[in-house]
Structures are given as C-alpha cells and as structure tokens.
VEXDREN-2710 file (C-alpha; in Angstrom, 1 decimal):
% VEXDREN-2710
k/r/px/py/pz
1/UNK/-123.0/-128.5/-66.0
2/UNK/-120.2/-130.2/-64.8
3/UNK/-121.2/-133.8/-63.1
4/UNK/-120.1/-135.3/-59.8
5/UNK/-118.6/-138.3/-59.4
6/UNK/-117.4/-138.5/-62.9
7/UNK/-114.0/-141.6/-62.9
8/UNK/-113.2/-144.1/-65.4
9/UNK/-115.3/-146.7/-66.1
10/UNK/-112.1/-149.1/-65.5
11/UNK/-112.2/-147.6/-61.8
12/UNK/-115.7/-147.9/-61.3
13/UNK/-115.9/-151.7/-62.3
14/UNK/-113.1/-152.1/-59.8
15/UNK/-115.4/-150.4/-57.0
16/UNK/-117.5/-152.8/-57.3
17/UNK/-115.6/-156.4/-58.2
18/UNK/-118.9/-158.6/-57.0
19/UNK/-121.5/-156.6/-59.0
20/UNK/-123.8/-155.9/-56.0
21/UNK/-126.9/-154.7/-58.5
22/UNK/-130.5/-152.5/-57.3
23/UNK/-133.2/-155.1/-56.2
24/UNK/-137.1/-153.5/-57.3
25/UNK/-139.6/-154.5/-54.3
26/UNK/-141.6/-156.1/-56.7
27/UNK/-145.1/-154.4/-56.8
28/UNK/-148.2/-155.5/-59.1
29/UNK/-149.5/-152.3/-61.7
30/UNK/-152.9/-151.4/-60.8
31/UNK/-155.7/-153.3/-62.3
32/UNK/-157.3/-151.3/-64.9
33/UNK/-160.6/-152.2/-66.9
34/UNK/-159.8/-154.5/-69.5
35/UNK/-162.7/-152.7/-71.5
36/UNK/-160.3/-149.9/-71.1
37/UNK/-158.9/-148.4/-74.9
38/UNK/-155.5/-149.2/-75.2
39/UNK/-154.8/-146.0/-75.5
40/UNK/-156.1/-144.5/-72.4
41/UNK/-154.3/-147.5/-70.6
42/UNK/-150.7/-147.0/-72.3
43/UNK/-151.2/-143.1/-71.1
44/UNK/-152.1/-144.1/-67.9
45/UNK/-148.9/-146.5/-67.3
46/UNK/-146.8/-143.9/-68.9
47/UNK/-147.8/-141.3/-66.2
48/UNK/-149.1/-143.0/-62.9
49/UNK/-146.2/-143.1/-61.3
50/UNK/-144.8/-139.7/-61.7
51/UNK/-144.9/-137.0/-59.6
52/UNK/-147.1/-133.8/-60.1
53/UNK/-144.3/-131.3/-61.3
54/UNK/-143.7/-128.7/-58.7
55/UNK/-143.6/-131.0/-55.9
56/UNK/-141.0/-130.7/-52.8
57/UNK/-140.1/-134.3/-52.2
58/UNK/-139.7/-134.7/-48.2
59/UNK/-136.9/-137.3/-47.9
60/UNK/-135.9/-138.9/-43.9
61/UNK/-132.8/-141.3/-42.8
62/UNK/-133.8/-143.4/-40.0
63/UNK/-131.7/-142.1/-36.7
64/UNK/-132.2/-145.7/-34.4
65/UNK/-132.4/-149.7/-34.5
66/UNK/-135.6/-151.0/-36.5
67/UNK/-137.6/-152.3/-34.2
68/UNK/-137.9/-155.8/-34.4
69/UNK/-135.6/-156.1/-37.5
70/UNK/-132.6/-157.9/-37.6
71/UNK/-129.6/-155.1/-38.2
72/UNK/-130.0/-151.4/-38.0
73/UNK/-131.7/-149.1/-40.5
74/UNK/-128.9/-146.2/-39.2
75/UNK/-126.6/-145.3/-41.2
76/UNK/-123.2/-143.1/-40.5
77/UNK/-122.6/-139.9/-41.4
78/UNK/-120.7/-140.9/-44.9
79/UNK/-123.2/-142.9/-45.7
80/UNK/-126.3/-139.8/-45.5
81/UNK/-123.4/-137.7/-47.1
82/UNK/-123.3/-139.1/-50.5
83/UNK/-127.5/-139.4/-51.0
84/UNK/-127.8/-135.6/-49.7
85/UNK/-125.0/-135.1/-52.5
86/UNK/-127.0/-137.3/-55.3
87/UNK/-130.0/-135.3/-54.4
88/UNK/-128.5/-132.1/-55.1
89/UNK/-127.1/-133.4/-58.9
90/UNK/-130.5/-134.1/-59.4
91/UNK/-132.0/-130.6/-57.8
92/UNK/-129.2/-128.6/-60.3
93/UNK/-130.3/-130.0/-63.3
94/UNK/-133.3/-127.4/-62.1
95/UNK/-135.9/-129.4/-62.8
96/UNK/-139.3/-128.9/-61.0
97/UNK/-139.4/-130.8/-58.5
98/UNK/-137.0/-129.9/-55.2
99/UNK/-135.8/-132.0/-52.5
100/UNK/-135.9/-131.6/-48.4
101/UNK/-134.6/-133.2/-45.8
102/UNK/-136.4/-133.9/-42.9
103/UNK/-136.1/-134.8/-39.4
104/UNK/-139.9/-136.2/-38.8
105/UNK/-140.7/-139.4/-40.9
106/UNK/-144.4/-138.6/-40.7
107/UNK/-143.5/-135.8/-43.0
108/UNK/-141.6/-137.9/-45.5
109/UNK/-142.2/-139.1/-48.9
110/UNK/-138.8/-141.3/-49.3
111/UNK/-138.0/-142.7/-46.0
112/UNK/-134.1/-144.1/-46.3
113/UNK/-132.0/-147.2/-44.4
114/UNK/-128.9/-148.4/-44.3
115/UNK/-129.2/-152.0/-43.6
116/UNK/-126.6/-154.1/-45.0
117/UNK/-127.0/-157.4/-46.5
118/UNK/-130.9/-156.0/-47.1
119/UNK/-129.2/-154.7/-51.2
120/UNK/-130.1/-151.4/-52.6
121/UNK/-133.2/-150.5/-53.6
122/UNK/-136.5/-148.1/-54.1
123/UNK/-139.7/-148.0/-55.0
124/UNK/-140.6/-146.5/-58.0
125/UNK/-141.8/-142.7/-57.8
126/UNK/-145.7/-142.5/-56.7
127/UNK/-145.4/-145.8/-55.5
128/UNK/-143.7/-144.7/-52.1
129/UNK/-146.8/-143.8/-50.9
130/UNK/-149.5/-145.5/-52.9
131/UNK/-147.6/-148.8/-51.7
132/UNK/-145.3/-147.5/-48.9
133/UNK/-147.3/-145.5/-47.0
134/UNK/-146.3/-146.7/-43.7
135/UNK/-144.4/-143.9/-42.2
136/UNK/-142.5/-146.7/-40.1
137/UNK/-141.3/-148.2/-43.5
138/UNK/-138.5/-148.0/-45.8
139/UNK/-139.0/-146.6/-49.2
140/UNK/-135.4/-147.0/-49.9
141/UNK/-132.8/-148.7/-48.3
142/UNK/-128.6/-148.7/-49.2
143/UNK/-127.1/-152.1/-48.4
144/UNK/-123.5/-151.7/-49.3
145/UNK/-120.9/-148.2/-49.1
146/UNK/-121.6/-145.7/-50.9
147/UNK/-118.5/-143.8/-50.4
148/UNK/-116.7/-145.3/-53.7
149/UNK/-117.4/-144.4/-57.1
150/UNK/-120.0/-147.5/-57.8
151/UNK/-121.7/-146.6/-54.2
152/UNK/-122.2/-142.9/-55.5
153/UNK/-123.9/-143.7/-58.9
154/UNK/-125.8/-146.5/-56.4
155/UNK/-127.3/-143.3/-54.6
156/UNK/-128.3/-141.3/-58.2
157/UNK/-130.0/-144.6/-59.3
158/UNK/-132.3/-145.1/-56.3
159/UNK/-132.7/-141.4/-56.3
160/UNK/-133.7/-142.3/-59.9
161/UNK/-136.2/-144.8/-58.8
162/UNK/-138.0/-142.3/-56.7
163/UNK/-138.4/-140.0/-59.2
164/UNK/-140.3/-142.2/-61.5
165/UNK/-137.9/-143.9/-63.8
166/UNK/-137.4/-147.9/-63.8
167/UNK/-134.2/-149.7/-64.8
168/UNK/-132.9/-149.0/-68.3
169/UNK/-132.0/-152.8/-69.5
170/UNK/-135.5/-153.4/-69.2
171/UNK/-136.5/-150.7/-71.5
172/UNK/-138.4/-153.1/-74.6
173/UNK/-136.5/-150.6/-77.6
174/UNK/-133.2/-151.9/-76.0
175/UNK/-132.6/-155.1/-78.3
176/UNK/-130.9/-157.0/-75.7
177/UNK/-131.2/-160.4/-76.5
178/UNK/-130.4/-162.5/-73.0
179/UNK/-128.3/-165.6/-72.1
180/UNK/-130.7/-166.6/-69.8
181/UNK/-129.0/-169.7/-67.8
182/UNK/-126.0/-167.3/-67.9
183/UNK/-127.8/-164.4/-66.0
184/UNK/-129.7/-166.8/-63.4
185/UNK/-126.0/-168.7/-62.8
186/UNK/-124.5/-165.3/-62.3
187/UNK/-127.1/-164.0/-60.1
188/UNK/-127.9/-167.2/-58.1
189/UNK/-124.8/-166.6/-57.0
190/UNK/-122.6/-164.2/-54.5
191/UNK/-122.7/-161.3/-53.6
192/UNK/-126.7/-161.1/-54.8
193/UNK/-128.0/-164.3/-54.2
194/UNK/-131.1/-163.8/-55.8
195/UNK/-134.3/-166.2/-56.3
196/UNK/-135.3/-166.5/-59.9
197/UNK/-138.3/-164.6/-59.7
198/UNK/-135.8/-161.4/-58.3
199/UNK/-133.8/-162.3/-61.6
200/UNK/-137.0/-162.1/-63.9
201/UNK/-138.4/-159.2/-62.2
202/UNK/-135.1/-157.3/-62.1
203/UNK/-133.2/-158.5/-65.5
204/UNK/-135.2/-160.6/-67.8
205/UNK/-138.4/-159.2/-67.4
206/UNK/-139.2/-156.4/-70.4
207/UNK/-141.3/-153.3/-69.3
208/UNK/-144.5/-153.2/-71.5
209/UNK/-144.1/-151.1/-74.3
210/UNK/-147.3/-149.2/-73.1
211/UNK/-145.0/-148.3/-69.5
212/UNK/-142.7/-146.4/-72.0
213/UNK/-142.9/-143.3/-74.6
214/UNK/-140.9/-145.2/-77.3
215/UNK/-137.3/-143.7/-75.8
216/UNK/-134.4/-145.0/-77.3
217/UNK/-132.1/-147.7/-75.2
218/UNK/-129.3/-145.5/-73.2
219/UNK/-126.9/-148.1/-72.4
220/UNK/-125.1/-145.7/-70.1
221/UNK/-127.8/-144.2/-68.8
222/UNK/-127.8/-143.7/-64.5
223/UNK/-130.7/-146.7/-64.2
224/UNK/-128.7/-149.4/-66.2
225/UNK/-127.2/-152.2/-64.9
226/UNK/-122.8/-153.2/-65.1
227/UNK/-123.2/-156.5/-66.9
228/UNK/-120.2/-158.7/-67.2
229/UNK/-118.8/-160.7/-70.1
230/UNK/-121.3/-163.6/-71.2
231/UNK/-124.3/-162.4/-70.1
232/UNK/-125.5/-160.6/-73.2
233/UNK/-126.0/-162.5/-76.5
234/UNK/-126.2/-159.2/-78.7
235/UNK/-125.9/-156.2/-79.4
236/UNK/-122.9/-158.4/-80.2
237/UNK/-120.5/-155.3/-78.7
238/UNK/-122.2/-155.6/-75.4
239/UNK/-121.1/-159.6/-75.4
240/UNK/-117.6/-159.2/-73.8
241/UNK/-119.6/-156.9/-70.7
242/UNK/-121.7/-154.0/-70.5
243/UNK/-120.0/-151.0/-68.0
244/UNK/-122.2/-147.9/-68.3
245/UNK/-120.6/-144.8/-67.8
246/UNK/-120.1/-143.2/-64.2
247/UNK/-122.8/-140.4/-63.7
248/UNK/-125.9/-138.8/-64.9
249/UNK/-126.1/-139.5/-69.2
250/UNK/-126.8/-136.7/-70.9
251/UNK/-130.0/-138.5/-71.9
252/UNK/-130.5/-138.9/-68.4
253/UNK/-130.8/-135.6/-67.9
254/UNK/-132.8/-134.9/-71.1
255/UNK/-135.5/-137.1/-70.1
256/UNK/-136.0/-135.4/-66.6
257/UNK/-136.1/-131.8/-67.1
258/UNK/-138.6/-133.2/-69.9
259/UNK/-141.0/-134.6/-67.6
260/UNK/-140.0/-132.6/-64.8
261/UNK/-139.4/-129.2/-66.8
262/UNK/-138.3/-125.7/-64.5
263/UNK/-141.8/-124.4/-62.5
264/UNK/-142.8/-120.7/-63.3
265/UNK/-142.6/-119.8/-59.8
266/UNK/-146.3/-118.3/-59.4
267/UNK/-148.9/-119.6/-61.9
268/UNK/-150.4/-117.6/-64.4
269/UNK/-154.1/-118.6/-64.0
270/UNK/-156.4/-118.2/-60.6
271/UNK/-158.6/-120.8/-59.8
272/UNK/-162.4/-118.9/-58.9
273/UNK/-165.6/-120.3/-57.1
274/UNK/-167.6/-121.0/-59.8
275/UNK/-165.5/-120.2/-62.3
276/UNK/-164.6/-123.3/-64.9
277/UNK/-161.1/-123.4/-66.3
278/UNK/-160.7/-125.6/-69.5
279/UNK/-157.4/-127.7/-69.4
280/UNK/-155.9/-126.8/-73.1
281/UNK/-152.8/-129.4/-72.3
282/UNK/-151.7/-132.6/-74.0
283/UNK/-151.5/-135.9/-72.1
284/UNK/-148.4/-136.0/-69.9
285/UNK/-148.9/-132.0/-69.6
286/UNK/-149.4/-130.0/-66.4
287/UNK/-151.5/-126.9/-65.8
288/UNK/-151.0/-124.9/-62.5
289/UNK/-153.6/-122.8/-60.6
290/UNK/-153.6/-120.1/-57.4
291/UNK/-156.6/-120.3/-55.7
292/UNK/-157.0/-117.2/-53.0
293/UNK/-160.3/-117.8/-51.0
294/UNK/-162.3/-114.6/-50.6
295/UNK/-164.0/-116.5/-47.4
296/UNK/-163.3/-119.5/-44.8
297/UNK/-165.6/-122.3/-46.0
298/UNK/-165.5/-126.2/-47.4
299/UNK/-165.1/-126.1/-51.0
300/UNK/-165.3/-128.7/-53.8
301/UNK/-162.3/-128.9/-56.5
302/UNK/-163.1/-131.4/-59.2
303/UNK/-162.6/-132.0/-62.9
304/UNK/-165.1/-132.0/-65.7
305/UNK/-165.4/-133.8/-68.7
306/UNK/-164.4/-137.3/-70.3
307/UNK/-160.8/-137.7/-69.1
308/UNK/-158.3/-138.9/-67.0
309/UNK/-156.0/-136.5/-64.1
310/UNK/-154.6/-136.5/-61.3
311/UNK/-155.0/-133.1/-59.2
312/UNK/-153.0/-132.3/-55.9
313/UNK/-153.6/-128.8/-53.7
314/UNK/-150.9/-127.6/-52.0
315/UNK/-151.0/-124.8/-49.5
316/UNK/-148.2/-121.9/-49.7
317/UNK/-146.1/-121.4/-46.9
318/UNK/-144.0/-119.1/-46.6
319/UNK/-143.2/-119.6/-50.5
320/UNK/-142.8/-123.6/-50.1
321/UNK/-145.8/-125.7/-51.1
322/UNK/-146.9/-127.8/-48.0
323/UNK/-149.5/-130.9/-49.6
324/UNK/-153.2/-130.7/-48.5
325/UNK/-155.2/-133.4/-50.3
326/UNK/-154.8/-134.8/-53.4
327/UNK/-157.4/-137.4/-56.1
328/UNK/-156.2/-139.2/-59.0
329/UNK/-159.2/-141.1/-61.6
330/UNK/-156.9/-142.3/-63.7
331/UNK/-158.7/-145.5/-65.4
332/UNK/-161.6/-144.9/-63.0
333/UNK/-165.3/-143.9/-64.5
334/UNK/-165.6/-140.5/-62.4
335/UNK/-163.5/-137.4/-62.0
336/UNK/-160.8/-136.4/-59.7
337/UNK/-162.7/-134.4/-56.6
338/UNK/-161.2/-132.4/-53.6
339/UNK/-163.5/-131.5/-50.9
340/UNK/-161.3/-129.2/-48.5
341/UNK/-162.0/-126.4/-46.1
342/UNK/-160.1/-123.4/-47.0
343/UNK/-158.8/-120.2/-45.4
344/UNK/-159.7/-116.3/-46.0
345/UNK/-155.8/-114.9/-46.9
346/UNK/-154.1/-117.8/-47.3
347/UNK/-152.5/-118.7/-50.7
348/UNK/-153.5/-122.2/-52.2
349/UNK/-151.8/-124.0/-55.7
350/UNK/-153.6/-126.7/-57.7
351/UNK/-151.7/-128.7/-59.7
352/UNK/-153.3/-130.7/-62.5
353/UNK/-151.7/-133.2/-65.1
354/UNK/-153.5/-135.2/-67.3
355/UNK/-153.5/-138.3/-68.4
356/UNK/-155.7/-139.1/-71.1
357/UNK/-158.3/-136.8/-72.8
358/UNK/-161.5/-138.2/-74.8
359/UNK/-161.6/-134.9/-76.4
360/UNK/-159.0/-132.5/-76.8
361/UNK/-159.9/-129.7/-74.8
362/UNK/-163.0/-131.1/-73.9
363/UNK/-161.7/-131.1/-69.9
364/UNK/-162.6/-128.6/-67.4
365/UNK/-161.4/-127.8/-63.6
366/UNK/-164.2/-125.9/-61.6
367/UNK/-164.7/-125.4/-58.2
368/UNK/-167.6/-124.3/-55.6
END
C-alpha cells in the first residue's frame, strides 16, 4: 500500500523546529493479586488494554466551548480533516477493527479536542472507557496544527494510542541508554514545559517487560519520539538525534494486522442455550460466536473453567455490530458473565479473547 504523508525526514524535523512531543495522561495499571503467577500477570498486561477484534470504534469532535475550561475544545475544519484521514490509513491496512464518526458523544469511544496549549495526547486503547468514561471528557485532545507533515504523523500516533499501543522509546528491548539531565533540561523547557514526573512517565520511564511480547525496538516506528542531538547516550548512532521516519513503519503495520488481524465477516460457530463451546485458542487469540435466540427471554453468557477472558456481545444491525454488554475477569477469581435479555429474530455476536488459560483447552463458553 502506498502511505500518506510520506516527506523527508529533513522536512518533517523542520515542521516541527520546537519538538512539541505526545503527553500520556498518566494512569496507574490495575492492581492485580500479588499471589498472582507471573505468567497469568504478564498475559494479562500484554492484553488488557486491547480491543476485542471486530470492534467499530465510535470516534466524536467536540462542536462548542468546554464548559468551564479555559480555551475551546472546537477545532476547524482542517484540523478534523487530517484525524478522519489518519483513521482511514489505519482502517486500509484492513485490520479488524473499523472506525465511525459520530455526531452524539454518548455514542463515542474516543471523544477528540482541539485545545491548544493543552499538547497532544490519548489514552491508551481500553483505557478510554475503563478510565475515560465520562462522555463530557476528552479521550484525546490535538494541541498544536496538524496540517504539516509533523502534525499528520501527530494524528496516526494518538490514533495509535487508542488502539492499544504505547510509545516506542519506552519499549525495554530498545537499549537506549539516557542522558538524563540532558532530557529533563530539554524538556523543562519550551515549547513542552514539562514537570519531571511528565518527563519520567513519558521518556525515561521503561514499560515492564511483562506490558510487552518481547518485540524488537522500531526506531522509526509511528509511536516513537524525534529526539535531538545529545539526548541519547547509545546506540551510539542515535547520539547526534533520533528522527524517525514520516508514516506508518512497516513494522507498524505488522504488529497491527497481527493483533488486529482481517474479521471473517460472519462467524463460523453458533452460540446455543445450553450448549457449551470449548475455546481451543491460545492466549492473545479470539474466538467469535452468532447467537440467534429461538425466544425473547433473559439469558446468562458466561465462561467456564480456570482462565482468564474478556467477552463482549454485540447486537447486529443492519450488518454493523452495535455493543450490548460486555465482562472482563482478567486477574479476578470468577468468570466473565453476561446476564442480558435477548430478542426472538434478532442476530447477536459474542466475541471472546482470552487471556490466560490454566489448561489448554480446558475453557468453556456456555449459555442458558
């Protein structure tokens, strides 16, 4: 596929002369038991903050003044231009997940602002409504123009954010060894201005190995930071400045269709009352179900066996899932449940990923 906004990287430094950089709202991981195996924490924290593949992410630009906020949460026309073109490079890399713009923030997942002097940022994927729930709340917010070549990659990375994936300098298989008084001189400083708990949450802080599935540093990847000359001690190359490459990487692109891979567009396997369906899928893995009620009555979804999933129902309209309910058990000592009144001739989808099985195939889905 041939990528948007492709320049030279000499341009794209030029774009952006003061090195505005993404700002994470800083959010504390989920407490998990600490009697917890450390493996059925690192596969939790390599998978709680993905989506469930399949899903329509619902995304809404504020149209009037933030109430009682300094500075508007509008932005112009430009502006909403660029981030409804960065969510199309994602949507053609046909992964499985698909984007919508809507004009009601109730209905939104990633609710977008435009305030200026606020930075750029997201919260990271499952996050933005875990933590952000607030329909009156920004899940992302733009603070400088996107219309030049650093202001579009700006829009993939937050995009980025959303869909799961954290910044790319913090990735603990990059190497990069810091200058540290170096990065919190640079960043004390204009146009960022940051505190040095921003710094060490955004730069110098590495994500636990256990956040990660051991991939290799991409130094140009989409989520990686412009560094300039003095800031990195080694790789020794990276010491003169670090200026990743305009655009999606191609292992950018590699990782999300592999966590986000192309949806069958009806599942295979029916979900019955009464009828248990065993979940033959590694960790990370998704398995889809139709369910197609023979009468109008409450029904219980819920999972079997010694595991941890997360399971969403979804109900078909007019071929475009619309979310119902959803559970997830993750690091939790019961199973994910779904108790939901459903309809005689209407078309239902459960999706379920898991996270961690005690036994391999020793995890059922049943409902009654």
């Amino acid at each position: 596929m041939a990528k948007a906004y492709k320049s030279s990287t000499k341009a794209r430094a030029a774009d952006d002369a003061e090195h505005h950089v993404c700002s994470l709202p800083k959010v504390n991981p989920r407490e998990l038991s600490p009697t917890l195996h450390p493996e059925r924490a690192r596969l939790i924290r390599q998978n709680e903050k993905k989506w469930t593949n399949g899903t329509i992410l619902h995304y809404y630009f504020f149209d009037r003044p933030s109430d009682g906020v300094s500075g508007s949460w509008v932005g112009p026309e430009a502006q909403k231009s660029v981030v409804r073109q960065s969510f199309q490079e994602w949507k053609d890399l046909e992964i499985g997940l698909d984007f919508e713009e809507v004009a009601d923030r109730e209905e939104a997942e990633a609710r977008i602002g435009f305030m200026q002097g606020d930075g750029s940022w997201s919260y990271i994927g499952r996050d933005v409504i875990d933590v952000a729930g607030d329909p009156n709340e920004r899940t992302m917010n733009f603070g400088w123009d996107l219309t030049t070549s650093y202001g579009r990659d700006t829009a993939l990375h937050e995009i980025g954010h959303t869909l799961g994936f954290p910044h790319e300098h913090q990735n603990p298989n990059s190497g990069i060894l810091w200058n540290e008084q170096a990065v919190f001189d640079y960043f004390r400083g204009p146009p960022n201005w940051w505190d040095d708990g921003t710094i060490r949450w955004n730069i110098l802080r590495k994500l636990a190995a256990s956040t990660v599935k051991g991939s290799p540093w991409d130094p140009n990847s989409i989520m990686h930071y412009e560094f300039i000359a003095g800031l990195i001690k080694s790789p020794a190359e990276y010491s003169g400045g670090l200026t990743p490459a305009p655009g999606l990487s191609d292992k950018d692109e590699d990782w999300v269709r592999s966590f986000y891979p192309p949806m069958d567009p009806t599942p295979e396997l029916e979900l019955k009352p009464f009828d248990s369906q065993r979940l033959l899928i590694a960790p990370g893995e998704q398995v889809n179900f139709t369910i197609r009620p023979r009468f109008t009555r409450d029904y219980t979804i819920q999972s079997f066996g010694g595991s941890d999933t997360v399971m969403v129902l979804f109900e078909d309209i007019d071929g475009a899932p619309r979310f119902l309910d959803g559970d997830d058990d993750s690091g939790i000592e019961r199973n994910a449940r779904i108790d939901i009144r459903l309809y005689r001739g209407q078309e239902y989808v459960l999706r379920v990923r898991l996270y961690y099985s005690f036994l391999s195939g020793e995890t059922a889905v049943f409902m009654w």
